[in-house]
Each structure stands twice: as structure tokens, then as C-alpha cells.
N, C-alpha and C positions, 0 to 999 in steps of 0.2 A: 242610751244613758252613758255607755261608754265612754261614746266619740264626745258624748256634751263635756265629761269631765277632764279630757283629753283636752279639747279646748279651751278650758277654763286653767288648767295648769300651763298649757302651753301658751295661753293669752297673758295672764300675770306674769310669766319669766318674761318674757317681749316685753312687755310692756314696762319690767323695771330696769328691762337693759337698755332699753330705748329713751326711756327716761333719762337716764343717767347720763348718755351719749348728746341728747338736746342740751340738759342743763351745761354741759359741760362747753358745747361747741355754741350756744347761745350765749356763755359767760365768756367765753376767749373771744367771741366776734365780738361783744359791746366794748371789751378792754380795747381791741385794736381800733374801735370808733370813737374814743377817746372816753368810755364813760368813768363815773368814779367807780374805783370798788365798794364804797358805801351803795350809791345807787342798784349797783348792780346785785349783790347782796339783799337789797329791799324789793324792788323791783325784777331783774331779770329768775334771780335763783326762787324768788318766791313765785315768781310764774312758771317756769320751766317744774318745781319738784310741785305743780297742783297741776300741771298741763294733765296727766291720767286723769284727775278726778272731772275736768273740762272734757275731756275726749270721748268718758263712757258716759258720763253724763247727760252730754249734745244729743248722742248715739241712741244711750236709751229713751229720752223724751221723742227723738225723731223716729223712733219707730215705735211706737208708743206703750212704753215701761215707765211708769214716770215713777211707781215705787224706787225701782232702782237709782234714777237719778237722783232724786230727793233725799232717800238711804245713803248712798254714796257720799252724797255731800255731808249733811250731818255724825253721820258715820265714823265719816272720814275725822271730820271734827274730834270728835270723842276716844276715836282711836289716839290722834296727835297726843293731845291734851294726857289723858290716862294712862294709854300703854307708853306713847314714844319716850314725853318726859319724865314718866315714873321709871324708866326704863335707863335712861338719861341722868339722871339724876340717882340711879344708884350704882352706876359707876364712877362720875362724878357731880358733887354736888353743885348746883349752877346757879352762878354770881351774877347778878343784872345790874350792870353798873351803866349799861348805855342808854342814853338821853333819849336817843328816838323809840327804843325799844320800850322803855318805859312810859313815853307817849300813848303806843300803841297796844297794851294792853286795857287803858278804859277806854279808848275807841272800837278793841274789839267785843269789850263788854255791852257798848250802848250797838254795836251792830248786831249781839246776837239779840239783845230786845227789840229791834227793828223786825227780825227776823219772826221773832216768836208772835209779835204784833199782824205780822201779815199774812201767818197763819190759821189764825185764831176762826177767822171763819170755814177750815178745811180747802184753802182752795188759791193755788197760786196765780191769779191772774197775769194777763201779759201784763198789763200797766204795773200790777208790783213788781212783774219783772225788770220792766224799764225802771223803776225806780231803784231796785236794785243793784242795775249795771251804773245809773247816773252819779250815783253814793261812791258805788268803787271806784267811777273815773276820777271824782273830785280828790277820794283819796288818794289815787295815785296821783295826780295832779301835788296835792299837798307834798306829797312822800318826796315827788322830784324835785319841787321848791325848797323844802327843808334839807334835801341833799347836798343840793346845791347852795345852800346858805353854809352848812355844818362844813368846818374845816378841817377839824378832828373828830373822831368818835371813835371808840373803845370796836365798835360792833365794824366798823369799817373799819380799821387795821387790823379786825381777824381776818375780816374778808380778805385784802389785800394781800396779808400772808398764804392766805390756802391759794390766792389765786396766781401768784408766785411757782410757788410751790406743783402746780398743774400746767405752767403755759405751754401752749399748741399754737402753731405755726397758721396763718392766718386762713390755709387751702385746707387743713386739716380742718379747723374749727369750722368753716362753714359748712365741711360734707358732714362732721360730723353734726350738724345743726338739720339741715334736711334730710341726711338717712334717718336722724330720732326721731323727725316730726310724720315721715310716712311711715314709719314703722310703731309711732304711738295711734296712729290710725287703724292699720290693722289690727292692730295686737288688741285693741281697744272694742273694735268687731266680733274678733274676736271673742273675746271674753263675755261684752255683753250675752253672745247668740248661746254661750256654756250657759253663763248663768241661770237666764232664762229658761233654756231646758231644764236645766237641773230643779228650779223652784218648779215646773209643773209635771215634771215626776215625782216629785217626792210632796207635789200637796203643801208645798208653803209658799206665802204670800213671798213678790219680787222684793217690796221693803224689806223683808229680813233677809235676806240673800245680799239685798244692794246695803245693809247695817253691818254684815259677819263680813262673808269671807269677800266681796267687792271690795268694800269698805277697807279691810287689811292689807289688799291686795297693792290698791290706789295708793296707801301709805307709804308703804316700805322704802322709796326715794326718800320721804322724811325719816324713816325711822334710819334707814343708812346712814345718812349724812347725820343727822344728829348723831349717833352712837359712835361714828368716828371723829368727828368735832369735840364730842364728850372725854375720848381717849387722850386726845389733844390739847385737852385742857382751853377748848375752843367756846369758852359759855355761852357766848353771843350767838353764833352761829347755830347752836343747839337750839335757841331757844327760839331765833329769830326767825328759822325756816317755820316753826309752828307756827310762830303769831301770822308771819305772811301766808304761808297757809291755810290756816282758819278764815283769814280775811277772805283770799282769794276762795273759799268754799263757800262760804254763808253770802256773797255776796256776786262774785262774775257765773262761779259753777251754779247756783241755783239760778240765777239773772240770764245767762244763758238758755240753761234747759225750759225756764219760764218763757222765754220768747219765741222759742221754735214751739212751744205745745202748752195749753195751759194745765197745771199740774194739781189732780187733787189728793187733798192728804188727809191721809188718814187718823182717824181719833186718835188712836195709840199714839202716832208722831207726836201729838199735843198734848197728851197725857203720863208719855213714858220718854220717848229719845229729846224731844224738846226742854224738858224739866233737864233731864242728865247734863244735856251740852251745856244748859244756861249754868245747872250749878256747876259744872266742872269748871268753866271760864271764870265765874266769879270767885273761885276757890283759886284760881290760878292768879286773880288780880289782886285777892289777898294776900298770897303768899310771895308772890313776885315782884309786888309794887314795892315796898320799902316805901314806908311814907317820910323817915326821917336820914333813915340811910340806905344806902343800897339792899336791893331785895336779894333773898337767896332763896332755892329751893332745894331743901336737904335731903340725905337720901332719907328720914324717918317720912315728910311727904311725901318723895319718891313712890316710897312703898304704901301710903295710903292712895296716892294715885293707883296703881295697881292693882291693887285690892278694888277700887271701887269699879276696874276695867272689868275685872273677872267675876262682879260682881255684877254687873250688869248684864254682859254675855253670860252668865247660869240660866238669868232673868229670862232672857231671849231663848234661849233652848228650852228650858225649863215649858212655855209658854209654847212652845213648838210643840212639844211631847203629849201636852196637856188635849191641845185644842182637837 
């Protein structure tokens, strides 16, 4: 028991230092490939701060945990959404003035009903799989064409600023790009092999282990980067690692683990973490879209984000205790 929690803390520090060394040396090597910082921003930072949630994900369906995977991802979801931006948002309150960003929020709306549609029968097939990964490419496909169209955006000169603000020399950025990437591998082994132990000593299923503390764990690259973005007075960047986040969960990280192992899920998913994520997302599409002006999320939502995070984890322990 020891050594499992030993490695489950030691697995989550690697893994958000490693994180943070990818994102970093995977954003300075796209700038010196000529990308824009808008794309890079949409695309790379939103790949690099979900890579943990891909990593443990992969890891636990291929050894077959698929609680965890599945937990993980929606999890992760819910964490974003509730804790990061309620978190976010109450130190400063965050302005959605950018055009793609607000694209992208009822696109993430109609992805988490894609999502909740395909598990409705308990059971993730490879082919939902595949149609999962198919959805995401076209997305990014879109995300690159709209980049590359967009000449200005509000969300792309924050980026540009931060990434100003970071630049690393072209030898630096790529070591630090392949030390993150083998080091989010381990750390990622890691963590899964704690987990696991720890859920079958203590007699709780892998889905709430891969919902609590995996879930928090895989986050923490967005909950960073947002809360200093947030400092920053950086709203786009706050908001936008979420939305690319969420995307990249609901759709590559589940699309993924669905292709290596098919994944069955559990009632509760469809009856308890399924409902939360959809209504958390639609609550965020309400309050973030601005139909007529720019959307804002204040810190009074803020704090009802919060409340509903801490209210749902009672739910989940609560429900631990019980059983």
C-alpha cells in the first residue's frame, strides 16, 4: 500500500513537470517551424496540456483498466470545467471576446452529446472509437483552416504574448520536447500501476479513482496555466486551454483508449458523471457564449462552478462510504 501511494504521488509530480517541459519545448519548436501562435495556442498547447490525460488513458485500457481510462477522461472534463474555471474566474473574471473560442464552445456542446449517445448502450466500441478519432481530425483539420484563414484574434495575440514572453532557443526546445514526451510515459506507468493498487486495496471501483484523484492529477497542467493566464489578465488563454481540453478528452483520449481495448461503462457513468459533464458544458455555453455581446464568466459563476465541483465529489465519496 505504501509503495502504490509512493507511486501515485511520485507519478502525478512527473507527470505535471513533464507536462509542462512538452508543452513548452513543443510550442517553441512549432514557432521556429513557422506556425502561427493562434494555431499553436489551438492546436499544439491544447495537445501538449491533454497529452497526461492520452498517456494514462492509452496505458490503462492497454492493460486493461478501462474504468480509469474512461474516468480520466470525463473526469478530467469536469474537473476543467468546475474546479479550473471556477477557480479561474475567481481571481479574475473571464471575458470571451474571441471569435474561434466562441465557435468552439457549441461544437463542444454537440461533441459531449455525440459522446453521451455512444454510450448509452454501456459500451465503447472500437468503431465508436474510430468515429471518435475521425470527428477530432476533421476538427483539427477545421481548427487549422480557420487559423490560417483568421488574421487577427483577440485569443492569438494572447498567445503570442506569452510565447514571447517564454522563447527557448531552438536545441533547448526540442530536448525539452522529447525529455517531456519520455518522461510523460513513465510518470504515466507510473501512476496508472499506484492507482490501481490503491483502488484494490481499499475496495473501490478504478472509475472513481480514474474520476478523484487521476482525474486532478491529469489536470493540474490546465489548472496552471489557466490560474497564471488568469493572473495575467490572459482570458483567452484561460478559457481556451479548457475548451481544447475538453475537446481533446471527449474525443482523441476516449477515441484512443476505445481503439486499443473496447471499453465497457458503467451505469453510474450514464447516470451520474455523464449528466454532470453534459450539464456542466451547457452551463458554460450559456454563460460564456454571449449571444448579443461578448460573453463573460464572473467570479459569482465562478463560485457556483465550485460549489457544483465540491458537490459532486461529497457525491462520489459519499457513495464510497456507503457501498
Amino acid at each position: 500500500m505504501a509503495l502504490a501511494f509512493i507511486a501515485l504521488l511520485f507519478g502525478l509530480a512527473l507527470l505535471v513537470w513533464s507536462a509542462d517541459r512538452f508543452v513548452d519545448g513543443s510550442a517553441s519548436t512549432a514557432r521556429y517551424l513557422g506556425m502561427s501562435p493562434l494555431l499553436i495556442g489551438m492546436v499544439i498547447v491544447g495537445f501538449g496540456t491533454s497529452a497526461p490525460e492520452m498517456m494514462v488513458s492509452a496505458i490503462s485500457a492497454y492493460q486493461g483498466n478501462p474504468g480509469i481510462a474512461l474516468g480520466n477522461a470525463y473526469g478530467s472534463n469536469i474537473t476543467n470545467i468546475a474546479l479550473i474555471l471556477g477557480i479561474t474566474a475567481l481571481i479574475n473574471p473571464i471575458n470571451v471576446q474571441s471569435q474561434i473560442l466562441r465557435k468552439e464552445l457549441p461544437i463542444l456542446t454537440l461533441v459531449t452529446v455525440l459522446a453521451g449517445w455512444q454510450i448509452f448502450d454501456n459500451q465503447i466500441t472500437r468503431l465508436d472509437a474510430i468515429i471518435l478519432l475521425l470527428v477530432f481530425f476533421a476538427l483539427m483539420a477545421w481548427t487549422i483552416w480557420g487559423g490560417l484563414k483568421a488574421k487577427t484574434d483577440s485569443f492569438g495575440s494572447e498567445v503570442e504574448k506569452d510565447l514571447d514572453s517564454r522563447a527557448l532557443p531552438i536545441s533547448k526546445a526540442v530536448f525539452k520536447l522529447i525529455t517531456g514526451l519520455i518522461l510523460l510515459i513513465v510518470s504515466s506507468r507510473l501512476l496508472v500501476w499506484g492507482a490501481v493498487e490503491i483502488a484494490h486495496d481499499f475496495g473501490v471501483s478504478d472509475l472513481i479513482i480514474g474520476l478523484t484523484i487521476v482525474a486532478v492529477g491529469t489536470s493540474l497542467p490546465e489548472l496552471a496555466s489557466s490560474v497564471i493566464a488568469a493572473r495575467k489578465g490572459e482570458h483567452e488563454i484561460a478559457l481556451g486551454n479548457v475548451l481544447g481540453s475538453n475537446l481533446f478528452n471527449t474525443l482523441a483520449v476516449v477515441g484512443i483508449a476505445g481503439s486499443i481495448a473496447p471499453i465497457s461503462v458503467y451505469p453510474e457513468v450514464i447516470t451520474r458523471d455523464l449528466l454532470v459533464m453534459a450539464g456542466l458544458t451547457v452551463s458554460l455555453f450559456a454563460i460564456g457564449y454571449g449571444f448579443k455581446v461578448p460573453g463573460i464568466v464572473n467570479r459569482f459563476e465562478g463560485s457556483a462552478l465550485l460549489a457544483c465541483y465540491f458537490g459532486y465529489l461529497g457525491y462520489l465519496v459519499y457513495g464510497v462510504l456507503v457501498q
